[in-house]
C-alpha positions as a printed Julia matrix, in Angstrom:
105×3 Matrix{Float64}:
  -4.2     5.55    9.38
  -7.5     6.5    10.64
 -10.79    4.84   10.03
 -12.0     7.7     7.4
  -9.27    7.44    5.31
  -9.33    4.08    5.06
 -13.32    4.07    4.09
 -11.96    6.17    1.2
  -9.16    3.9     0.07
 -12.09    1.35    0.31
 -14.72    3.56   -1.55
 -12.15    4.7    -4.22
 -11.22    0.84   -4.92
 -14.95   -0.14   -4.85
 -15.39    2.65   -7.32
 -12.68    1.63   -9.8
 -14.47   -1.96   -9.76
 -17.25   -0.41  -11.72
 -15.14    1.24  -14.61
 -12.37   -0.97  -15.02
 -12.14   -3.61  -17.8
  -9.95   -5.92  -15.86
 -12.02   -7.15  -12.84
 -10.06  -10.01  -11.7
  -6.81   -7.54  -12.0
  -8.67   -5.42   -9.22
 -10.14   -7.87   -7.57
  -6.53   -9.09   -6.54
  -5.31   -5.57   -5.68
  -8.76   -4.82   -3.36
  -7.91   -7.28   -1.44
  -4.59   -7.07   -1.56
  -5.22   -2.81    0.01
  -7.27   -4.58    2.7
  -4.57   -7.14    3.65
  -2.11   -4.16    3.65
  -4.31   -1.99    5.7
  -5.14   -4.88    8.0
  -1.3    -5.13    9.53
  -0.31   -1.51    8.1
   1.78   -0.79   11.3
   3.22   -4.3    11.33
   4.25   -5.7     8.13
   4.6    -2.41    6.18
   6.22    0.55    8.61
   8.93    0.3     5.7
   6.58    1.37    2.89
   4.89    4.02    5.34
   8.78    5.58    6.29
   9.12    5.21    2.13
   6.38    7.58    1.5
   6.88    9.79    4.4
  10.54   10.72    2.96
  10.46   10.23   -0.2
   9.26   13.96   -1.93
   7.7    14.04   -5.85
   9.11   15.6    -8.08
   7.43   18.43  -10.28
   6.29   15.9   -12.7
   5.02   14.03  -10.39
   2.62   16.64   -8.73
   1.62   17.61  -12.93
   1.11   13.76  -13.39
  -1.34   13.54  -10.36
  -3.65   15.83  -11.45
  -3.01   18.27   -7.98
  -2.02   21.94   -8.62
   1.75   22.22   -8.14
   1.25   24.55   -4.9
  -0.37   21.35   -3.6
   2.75   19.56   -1.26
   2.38   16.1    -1.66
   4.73   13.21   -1.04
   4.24    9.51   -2.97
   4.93    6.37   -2.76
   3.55    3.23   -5.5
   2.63   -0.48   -5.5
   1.76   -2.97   -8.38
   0.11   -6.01   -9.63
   1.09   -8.07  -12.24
  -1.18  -10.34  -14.25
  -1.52  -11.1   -17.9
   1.17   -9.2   -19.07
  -0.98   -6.15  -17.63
   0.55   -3.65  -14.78
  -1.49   -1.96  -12.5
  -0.14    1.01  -10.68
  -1.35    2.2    -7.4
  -0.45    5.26   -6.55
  -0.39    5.99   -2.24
  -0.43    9.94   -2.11
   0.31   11.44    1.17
  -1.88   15.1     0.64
  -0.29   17.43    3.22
  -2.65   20.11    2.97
  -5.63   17.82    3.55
  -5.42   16.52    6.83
  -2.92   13.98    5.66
  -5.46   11.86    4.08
  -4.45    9.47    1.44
  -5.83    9.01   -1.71
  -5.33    6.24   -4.35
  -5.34    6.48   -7.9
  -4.55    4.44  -10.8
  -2.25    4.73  -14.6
């Protein structure tokens, strides 16, 4: 992963701070991202392979809010707290110089 795209996994995290209720819930999962992007080629080439094979299904693309022509592959992680999930969706955007973008349900 190059440094841009992770500024914007760090900038899209930093973001969510501001808007979500939950701060200690996202506090944990910041710095959980920047532990995984610390030793991404190390501890995690699993997860990467994951998301590099694994293809979405048409719901998937509807769910993320891309236009179906949009080729996009997916992968997820979570965090646990309180009875509250928080999923963190790792997309893989193909037409977009392979950048990848986080979002949350």
């Amino acid at each position: 992963m190059h440094l841009e795209s992770k500024y914007k996994i760090q900038q899209v995290v930093q973001d969510l701070l501001q808007y979500k209720d939950d701060f200690d819930i996202l506090k944990v999962l910041y710095f959980s991202l920047q532990n995984w992007m610390d030793d991404l080629k190390l501890r995690n080439q699993k997860l990467i392979q994951r998301i590099e094979e694994k293809n979405c299904g048409e719901q998937d693309i509807i769910n993320s809010k891309f236009t179906q022509s949009m080729s996009i592959k997916t992968s997820y992680l979570w965090i646990k707290r309180d009875k509250t999930v928080i999923h963190c969706y790792i997309a893989k955007i193909l037409v977009s110089n392979c950048d990848y973008i986080l979002w949350f349900t």
